[in-house]
Each structure stands twice: as structure tokens, then as C-alpha cells.
C-alpha positions in Angstrom: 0.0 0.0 0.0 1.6 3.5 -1.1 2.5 6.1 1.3 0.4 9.2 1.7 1.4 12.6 0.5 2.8 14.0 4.1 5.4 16.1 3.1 3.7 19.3 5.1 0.2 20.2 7.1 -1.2 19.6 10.2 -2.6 16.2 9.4 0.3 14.8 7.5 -0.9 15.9 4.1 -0.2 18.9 1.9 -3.3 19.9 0.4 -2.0 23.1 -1.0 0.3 21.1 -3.2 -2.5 18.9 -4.4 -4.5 21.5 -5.6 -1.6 23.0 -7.5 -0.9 19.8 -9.1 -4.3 19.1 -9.8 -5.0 22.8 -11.3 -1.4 22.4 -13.5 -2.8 19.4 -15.1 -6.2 21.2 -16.0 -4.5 24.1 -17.2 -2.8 22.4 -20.1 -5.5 22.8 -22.5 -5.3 26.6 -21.8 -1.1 26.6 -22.4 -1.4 25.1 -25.5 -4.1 27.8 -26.4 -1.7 30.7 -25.6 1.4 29.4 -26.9 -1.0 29.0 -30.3 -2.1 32.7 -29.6 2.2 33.7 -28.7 3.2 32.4 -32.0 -0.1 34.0 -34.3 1.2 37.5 -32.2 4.7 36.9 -33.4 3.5 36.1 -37.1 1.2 39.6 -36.5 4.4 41.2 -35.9 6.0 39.9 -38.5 3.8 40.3 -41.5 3.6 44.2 -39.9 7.3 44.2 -40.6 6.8 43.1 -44.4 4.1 44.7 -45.0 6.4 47.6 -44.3 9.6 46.4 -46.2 7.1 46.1 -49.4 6.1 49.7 -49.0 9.8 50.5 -49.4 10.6 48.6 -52.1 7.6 50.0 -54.0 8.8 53.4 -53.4 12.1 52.6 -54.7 10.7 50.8 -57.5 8.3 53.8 -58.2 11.2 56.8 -57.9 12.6 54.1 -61.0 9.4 53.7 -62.8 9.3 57.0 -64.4 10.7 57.5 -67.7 11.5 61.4 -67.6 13.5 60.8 -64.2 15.8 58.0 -65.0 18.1 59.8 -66.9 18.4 62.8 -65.1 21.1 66.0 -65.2 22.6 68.3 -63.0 23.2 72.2 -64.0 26.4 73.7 -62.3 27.0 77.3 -62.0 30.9 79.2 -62.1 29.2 81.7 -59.5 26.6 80.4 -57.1 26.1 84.7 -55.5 25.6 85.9 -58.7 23.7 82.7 -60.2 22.1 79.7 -59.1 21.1 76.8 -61.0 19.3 73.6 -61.2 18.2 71.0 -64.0 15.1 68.8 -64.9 14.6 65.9 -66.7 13.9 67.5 -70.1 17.6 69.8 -69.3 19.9 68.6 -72.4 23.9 68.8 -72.1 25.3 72.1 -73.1 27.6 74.9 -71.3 25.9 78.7 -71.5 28.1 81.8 -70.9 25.5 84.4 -68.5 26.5 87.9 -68.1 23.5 89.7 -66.0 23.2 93.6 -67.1 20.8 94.4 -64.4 18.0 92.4 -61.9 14.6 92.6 -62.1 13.1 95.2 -59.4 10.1 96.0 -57.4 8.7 99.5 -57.7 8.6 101.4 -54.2 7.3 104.4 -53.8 7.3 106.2 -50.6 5.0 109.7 -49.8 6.9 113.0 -48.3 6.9 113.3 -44.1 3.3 113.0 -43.7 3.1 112.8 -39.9 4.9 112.8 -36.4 3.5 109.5 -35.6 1.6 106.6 -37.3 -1.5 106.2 -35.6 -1.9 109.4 -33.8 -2.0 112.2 -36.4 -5.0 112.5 -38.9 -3.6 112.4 -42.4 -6.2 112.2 -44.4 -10.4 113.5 -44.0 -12.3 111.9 -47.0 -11.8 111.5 -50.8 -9.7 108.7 -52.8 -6.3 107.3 -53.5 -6.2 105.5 -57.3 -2.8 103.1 -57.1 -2.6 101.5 -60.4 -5.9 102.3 -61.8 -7.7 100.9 -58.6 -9.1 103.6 -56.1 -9.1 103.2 -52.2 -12.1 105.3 -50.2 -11.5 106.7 -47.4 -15.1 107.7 -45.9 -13.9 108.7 -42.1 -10.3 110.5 -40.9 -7.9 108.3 -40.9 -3.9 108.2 -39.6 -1.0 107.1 -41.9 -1.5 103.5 -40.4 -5.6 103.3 -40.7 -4.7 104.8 -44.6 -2.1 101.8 -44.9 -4.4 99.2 -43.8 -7.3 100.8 -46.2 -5.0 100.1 -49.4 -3.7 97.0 -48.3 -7.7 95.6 -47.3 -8.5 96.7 -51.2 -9.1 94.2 -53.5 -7.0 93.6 -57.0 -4.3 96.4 -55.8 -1.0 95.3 -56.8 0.9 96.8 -53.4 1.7 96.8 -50.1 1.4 99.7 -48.3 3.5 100.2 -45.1 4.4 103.0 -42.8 8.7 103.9 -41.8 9.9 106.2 -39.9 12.4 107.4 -41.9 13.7 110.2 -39.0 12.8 110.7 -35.7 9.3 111.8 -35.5 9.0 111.5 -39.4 6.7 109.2 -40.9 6.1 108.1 -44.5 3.9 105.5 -46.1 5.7 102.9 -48.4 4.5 101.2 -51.6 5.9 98.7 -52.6 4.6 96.7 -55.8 3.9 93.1 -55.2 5.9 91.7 -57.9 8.7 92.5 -59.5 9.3 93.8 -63.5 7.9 96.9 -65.6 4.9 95.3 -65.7 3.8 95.4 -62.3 4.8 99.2 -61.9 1.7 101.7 -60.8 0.9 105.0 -60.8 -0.6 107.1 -57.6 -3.2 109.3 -58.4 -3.8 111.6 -54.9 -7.2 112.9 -54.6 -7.6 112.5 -50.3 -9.0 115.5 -48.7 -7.7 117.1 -45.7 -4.6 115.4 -46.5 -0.6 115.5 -45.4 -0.2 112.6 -47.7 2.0 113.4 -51.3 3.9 112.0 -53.6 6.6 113.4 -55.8 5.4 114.0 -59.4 8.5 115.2 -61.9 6.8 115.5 -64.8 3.7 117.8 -63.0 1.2 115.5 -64.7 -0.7 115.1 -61.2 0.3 111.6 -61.2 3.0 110.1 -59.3 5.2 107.2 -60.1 5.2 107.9 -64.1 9.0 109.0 -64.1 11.7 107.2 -62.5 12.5 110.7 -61.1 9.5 110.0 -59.0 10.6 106.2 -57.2 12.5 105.3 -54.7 13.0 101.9 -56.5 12.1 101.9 -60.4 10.2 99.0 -61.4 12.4 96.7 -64.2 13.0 93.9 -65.5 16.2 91.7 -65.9 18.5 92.3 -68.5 20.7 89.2 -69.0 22.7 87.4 -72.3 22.9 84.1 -72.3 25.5 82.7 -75.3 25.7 86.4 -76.3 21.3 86.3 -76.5 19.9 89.0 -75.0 17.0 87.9 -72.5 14.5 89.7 -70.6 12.6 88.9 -67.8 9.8 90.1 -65.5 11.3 88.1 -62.1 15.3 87.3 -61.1 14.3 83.5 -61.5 14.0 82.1 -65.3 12.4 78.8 -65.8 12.5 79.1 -69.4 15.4 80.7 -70.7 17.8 77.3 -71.0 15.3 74.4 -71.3 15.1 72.6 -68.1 16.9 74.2 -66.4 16.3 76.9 -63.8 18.2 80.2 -63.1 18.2 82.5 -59.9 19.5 85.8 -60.4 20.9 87.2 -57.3 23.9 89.5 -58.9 24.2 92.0 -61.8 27.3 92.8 -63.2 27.9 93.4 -66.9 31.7 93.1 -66.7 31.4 89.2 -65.6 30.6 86.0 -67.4 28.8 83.5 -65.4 29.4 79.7 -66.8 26.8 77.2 -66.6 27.2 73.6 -67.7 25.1 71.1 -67.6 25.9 67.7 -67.9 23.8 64.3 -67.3 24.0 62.8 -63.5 24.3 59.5 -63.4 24.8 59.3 -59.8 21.3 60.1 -59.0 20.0 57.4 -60.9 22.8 55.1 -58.8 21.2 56.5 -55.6 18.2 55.0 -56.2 18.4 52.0 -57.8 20.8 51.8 -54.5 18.0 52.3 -52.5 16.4 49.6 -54.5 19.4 46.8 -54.1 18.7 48.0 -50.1 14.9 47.3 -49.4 14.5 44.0 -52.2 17.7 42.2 -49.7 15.8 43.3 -46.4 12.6 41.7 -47.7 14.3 38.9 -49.3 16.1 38.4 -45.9 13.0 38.6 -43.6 11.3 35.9 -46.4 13.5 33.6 -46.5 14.1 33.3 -42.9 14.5 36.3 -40.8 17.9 35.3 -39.2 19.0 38.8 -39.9 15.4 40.4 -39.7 14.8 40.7 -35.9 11.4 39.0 -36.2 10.1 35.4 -36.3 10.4 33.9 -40.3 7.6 33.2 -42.1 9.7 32.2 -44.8 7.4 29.0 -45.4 3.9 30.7 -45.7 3.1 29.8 -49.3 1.8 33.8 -49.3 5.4 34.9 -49.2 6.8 32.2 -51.1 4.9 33.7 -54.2 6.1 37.4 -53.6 9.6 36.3 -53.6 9.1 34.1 -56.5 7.4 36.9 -58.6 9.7 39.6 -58.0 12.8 37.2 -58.8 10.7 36.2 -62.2 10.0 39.9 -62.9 13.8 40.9 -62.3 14.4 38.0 -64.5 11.9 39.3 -67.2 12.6 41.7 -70.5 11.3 44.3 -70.8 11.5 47.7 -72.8 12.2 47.8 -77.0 16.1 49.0 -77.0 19.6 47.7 -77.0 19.0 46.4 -73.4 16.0 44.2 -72.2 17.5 42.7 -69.0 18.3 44.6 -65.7 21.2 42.0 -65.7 22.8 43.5 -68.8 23.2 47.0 -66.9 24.3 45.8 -64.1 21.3 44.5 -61.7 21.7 41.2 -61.0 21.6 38.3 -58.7 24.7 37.1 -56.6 25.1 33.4 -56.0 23.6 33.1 -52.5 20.1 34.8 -53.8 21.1 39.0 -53.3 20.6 41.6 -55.5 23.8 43.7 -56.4 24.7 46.6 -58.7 27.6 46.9 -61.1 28.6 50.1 -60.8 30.7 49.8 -63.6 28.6 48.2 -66.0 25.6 50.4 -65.1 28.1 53.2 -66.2 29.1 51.6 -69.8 25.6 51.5 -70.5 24.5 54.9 -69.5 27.9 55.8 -71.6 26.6 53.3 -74.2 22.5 54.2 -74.8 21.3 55.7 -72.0 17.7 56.2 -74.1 17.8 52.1 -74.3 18.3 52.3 -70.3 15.3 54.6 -69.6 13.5 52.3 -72.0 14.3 49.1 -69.7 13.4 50.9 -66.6 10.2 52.5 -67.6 9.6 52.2 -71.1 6.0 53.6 -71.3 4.3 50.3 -72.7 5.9 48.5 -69.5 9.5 49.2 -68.2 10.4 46.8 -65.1 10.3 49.2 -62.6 7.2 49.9 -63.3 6.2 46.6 -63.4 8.0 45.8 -60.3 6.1 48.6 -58.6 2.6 47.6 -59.8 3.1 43.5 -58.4 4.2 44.6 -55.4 0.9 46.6 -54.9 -1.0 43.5 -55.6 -0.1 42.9 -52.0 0.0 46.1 -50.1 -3.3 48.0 -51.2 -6.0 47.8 -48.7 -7.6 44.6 -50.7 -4.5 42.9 -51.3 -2.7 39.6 -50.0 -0.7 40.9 -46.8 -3.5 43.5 -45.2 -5.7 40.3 -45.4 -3.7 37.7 -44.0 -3.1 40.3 -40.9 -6.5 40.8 -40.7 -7.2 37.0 -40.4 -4.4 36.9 -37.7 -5.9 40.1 -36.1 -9.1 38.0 -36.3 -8.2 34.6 -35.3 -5.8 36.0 -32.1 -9.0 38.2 -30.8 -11.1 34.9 -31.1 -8.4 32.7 -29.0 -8.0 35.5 -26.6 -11.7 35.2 -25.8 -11.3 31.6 -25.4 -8.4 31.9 -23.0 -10.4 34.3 -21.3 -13.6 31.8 -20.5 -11.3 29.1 -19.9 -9.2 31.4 -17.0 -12.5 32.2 -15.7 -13.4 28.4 -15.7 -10.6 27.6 -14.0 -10.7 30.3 -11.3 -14.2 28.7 -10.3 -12.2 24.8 -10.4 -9.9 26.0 -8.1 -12.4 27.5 -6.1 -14.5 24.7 -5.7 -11.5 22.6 -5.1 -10.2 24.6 -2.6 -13.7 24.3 -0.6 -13.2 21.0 -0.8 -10.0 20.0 0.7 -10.7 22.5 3.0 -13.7 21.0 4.3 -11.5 17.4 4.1 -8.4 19.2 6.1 -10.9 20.3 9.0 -13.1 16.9 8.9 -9.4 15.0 9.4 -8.7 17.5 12.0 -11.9 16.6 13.7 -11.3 12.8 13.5 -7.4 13.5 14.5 -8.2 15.1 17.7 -11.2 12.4 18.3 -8.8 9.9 17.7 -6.5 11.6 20.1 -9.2 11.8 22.8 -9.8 8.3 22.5 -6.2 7.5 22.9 -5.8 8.8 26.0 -9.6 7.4 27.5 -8.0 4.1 27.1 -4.7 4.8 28.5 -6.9 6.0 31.9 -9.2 3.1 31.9 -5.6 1.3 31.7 -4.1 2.8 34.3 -7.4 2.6 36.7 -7.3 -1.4 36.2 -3.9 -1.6 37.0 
């Protein structure tokens, strides 16, 4: 007959570890439940990481997938504080010799000393002030500050109006045109009564701002050659005066050349399809095992099995109508242990080579592979596609086992419960027969001792 558990308690048996090893044995069903819900978090996590790598890798495809940014050129200029540069796609290769004559100006016209302050002094009773063909009412007195904020509250008037003090206790009212170039200069036409408000007018015409005479700033436009062509223009920055490429006029000096050349820039394109190599080897890592992800693999779902397979066909695949077809033949191509690499060099003999036949490859318009490339990978990421949905069904199936695990806690709370009411109720009844039995013991021993 086996021993008893008496390794503790009162009356030789330890109840406490009974119910312990009773209540481990009935919570096994509910461990294997939330190591199954542990490893559908971990997946979660993981599929949250590649959903995130395929974003970047259609990003990178997409800055690729655009055939007037593969080839792409870079304007330089001889003088960067006299003239700044910068090229677009449709920029061609060329050097231009600038010499600026003069910068495109702002009209400003400023009034006499109208008043000792700017919001004290009345400077003005009634009547109208016509800036550029566009009058400005004044119904009420008004200082040189309330006149400001009348002109610059009128609709269509091409100024600001400010007030300086140009001395102590001197103050004038500035206008300044809002945009540079002889076409945005005005005329002031002063018919306020009650006023302190004038304007010089040279010619004695009645209008002001007709002679240069009359300005503090004449308004004019940029006067600029450009390969000994004389250009004009109404703002200091020409957008279409080399095609595609940008200048910025900050200098004028008739005396200097400024040289601009503009040349093809290959090593934007390199950036990119860098950035490329960079985000297909992360997701390539994290789907073909993770060891150097950070996260659990899911390198056997059959999901991510396709969306490496696909993107290694489409890499694979020709594409475009020139000299090259193959992102291998410029230099993209797969290493022996599965990675993506670029050949600097042989990216650069075919740039050298037919750069057209390279834009053609990457995103010739009837399908270039980057394009492609960015269009599969889509298939996966938009809100309908493969990867939201499987996290959704994760989302789905590891809210369902947590309201399992939930009951089942709760079912075993009330086990316990109920157990420990039980072996309670046994550990006082064996207390109750202990110290009976213990009573009886020593009856006997007296009715012993009496018949001796």
C-alpha cells in the first residue's frame, strides 16, 4: 500500500500542493491555447514588418518607374552669389556663358513726411487714392496707419502699403509693388482730402510714379545674355530661358561671365536604384528566414513564397524595345547566394553606351520593369490585397483565442475554487477525526491505568 502525501500540514498531508498539481494538469488545454495565440502574435508582428519592407521597395521601384527621371542632369554654376542653378529631366547637355546687365526690381514708392506718428496724427479727411488704376475710399479721418491698412484691405491692388519712420518723429507711407518687373509698376493718383499725404510728381502731370524721377525703386525687368542672346525677364528666376533648367538671379554685373554647364547625373540614378538593391535584400532576408530580420520567419507561408518568387521572375523578365532588355545587362543582377547587387561599372558603360535604351528598360511607357515591379508589389500592399488580409485574419483569429483563453481562465478560477472548498472542508473533517482519535487514545490509557 503506497505512502500518503505528508510532506507538510497539520494532518500529514499537503493539500496546497495537491490542488496545485491538480489545477497544472487542467490548465494544459489553456497553455497550448496561448502558446498558439504567442506564435499568431509573433507572425502579427512579422507580417507588420513586411508589410512595411514592401512599401519601401515599392517606393524605390516607383522613384525608378518613371521615364523622364531615369536619366536625369545636374546644372552647375561658375558663381553660385551671382547665379544659381538647377536642371530637370527634359535639361539637355550644353555649357551657356550668363553675363547679368541688371536684376529685375520692385517699384517702391514712398510719400513725403506726412506725420509725427503713425496712428496718432489725422492724415487724411475723406476723398480717394487711385494706385494702379484701382481707387481706395476713405469715408472717415484716418492716420497714416488706418490709410495703410485701407490700401492694403482693397481688393486687386498690386501693393503693399506700409508706414517707416524714416527720422525721428517723421513718418512716411511705403508702396511697394507686389511683384517684381515693368509690368507690375503703378501710378498714384492723390485725390484725399484734408490730407498731409503726397507724392513726388516730376513731370507735373498730377500723377506720381510715371518718371523714375518719382521712385525710390524703379520697377524693371532683368536684363541678362545668355551665349551672347539677350534675355529679358519680368522676375530674377527664369524657368524658361535654357530648357530645363532653372536660373536664380541674385547679382548683376555686366563686366562678368557667369558659366553654366550642364551635364547628365548618373549618380542620382545610382542613388536610387541603390536604395532599391537595399529594401528587395531586407525583404528577401526577412522571407527567406529572418535570421537577420529581428522578427520570427515566415519564410514557409506559401503567401510569401509567391512574392519572392514573382519579384525574382519579374527581375528575370525583358522588358523595354532598345539595346538592353534585362536589368542584368546594366548591371542588376543576382549574386550566387540569392542577393541583389549593382555593377557600378557596367551600369556606367551602358548609361555611356544608350542611356535612351536604359530609360526604356526601366520604364519604357508600354511597361519598363520598374514599373512593373512597382505595380506587383501593390497586388499585395493595397487595402484589398494579400498581406493586409492575412493580418487581418491573424488580427481576427488571435481576438477569437483570446476570448477563449479568457472563459477558460475564468473556468478555471471557479475549479480552483471549488477545489479549494473541498480540501478544505477534508483538512478540517481530518482535523476533527485527528483530535477524536487523540481523545480516545488517551480514555483508554486512563481506563488502563485505573485497572492496574
Amino acid at each position: 500500500m503506497g505512502s500518503p502525501v505528508t510532506l507538510s500540514g497539520f494532518n500529514g498531508i499537503d493539500f496546497n500542493m495537491i490542488l496545485n498539481a491538480v489545477m497544472q494538469q487542467e490548465r494544459r488545454p489553456l497553455q497550448s491555447l496561448e502558446q498558439r495565440r504567442a506564435a499568431l502574435q509573433t507572425a502579427s508582428s512579422t507580417y507588420t514588418t513586411l508589410a512595411t519592407k514592401l512599401g519601401s521597395l515599392q517606393s524605390a521601384a516607383a522613384a525608378l518607374g518613371d521615364t523622364s527621371t531615369v536619366v536625369g542632369y545636374a546644372a552647375t554654376s561658375n558663381n553660385e552669389q551671382a547665379v544659381t542653378v538647377s536642371a530637370a529631366s527634359a535639361a539637355a547637355p550644353g555649357r551657356y556663358d550668363i553675363v547679368v546687365s541688371q536684376l529685375a526690381r520692385a517699384q517702391v514708392t514712398a510719400s513725403g513726411v506726412a506725420a509725427p506718428d503713425s496712428n496718432a496724427t489725422t492724415v487724411a479727411t475723406g476723398g480717394t487714392i487711385t494706385i494702379g488704376g484701382v481707387a481706395v475710399a476713405i469715408a472717415a479721418p484716418v492716420t497714416l496707419a488706418g490709410l495703410a491698412s485701407a490700401i492694403n484691405g482693397t481688393d486687386g491692388i498690386g501693393v503693399t502699403a506700409s508706414v517707416s519712420e524714416t527720422a525721428p518723429g517723421s513718418f512716411r507711407l511705403i508702396l511697394s509693388a507686389r511683384n517684381t518687373g515693368a509690368a507690375s509698376a503703378f501710378t498714384i493718383a492723390n485725390s484725399l482730402t484734408g490730407s498731409t499725404v503726397s507724392f513726388t510728381d516730376t513731370n507735373g502731370d498730377n500723377i506720381s510714379g510715371d518718371s523714375a524721377a518719382d521712385n525710390a525703386v524703379q520697377a524693371l525687368n532683368a536684363a541678362l545674355t545668355i551665349n551672347n542672346v539677350a534675355v529679358s525677364s519680368a522676375t530674377n528666376t527664369l524657368t524658361s530661358a535654357i530648357e530645363g533648367v532653372t536660373l536664380t538671379l541674385h547679382e548683376a554685373d555686366p563686366a562678368a561671365t557667369i558659366v553654366v554647364d550642364v551635364d547628365r547625373d548618373d549618380g542620382s540614378l545610382v542613388t536610387r536604384l541603390k536604395a532599391f538593391v537595399t529594401a528587395y535584400n531586407e525583404l528577401a532576408t526577412l522571407t527567406t528566414g529572418g535570421a537577420q530580420s529581428g522578427t520570427a520567419s515566415i519564410g514557409r507561408d506559401s503567401m510569401l513564397r509567391g512574392v519572392r518568387n514573382e519579384l525574382r521572375a519579374a527581375l528575370s523578365d525583358a522588358y523595354g524595345t532598345g539595346t538592353y532588355t534585362r536589368l542584368a545587362e546594366v548591371g542588376l543582377g543576382f549574386t550566387r547566394t540569392g542577393q541583389l547587387e549593382l555593377n557600378e561599372g557596367l551600369l556606367a558603360e551602358a548609361m555611356q553606351a544608350d542611356s535612351g535604351a536604359v530609360a526604356s528598360l526601366f520604364a519604357d511607357a508600354t511597361g519598363g520593369a520598374f514599373a512593373e515591379i512597382s505595380s506587383l508589389v501593390k497586388n499585395y500592399t493595397t487595402a484589398d490585397g494579400v498581406v493586409p488580409d492575412a493580418r487581418t485574419r491573424l488580427a481576427d483569429e488571435i481576438s477569437r483565442l483570446g476570448t477563449r483563453i479568457a472563459d477558460m481562465e475564468a473556468r478555471l478560477a471557479l475549479r480552483r475554487e471549488a477545489l479549494r472548498r473541498e480540501f478544505t472542508a477534508a483538512d478540517e473533517a481530518m482535523s476533527r477525526l485527528t483530535s477524536q482519535s487523540g481523545a480516545l487514545a488517551g480514555f483508554g490509557a486512563r481506563l488502563n491505568s485505573t485497572r492496574l
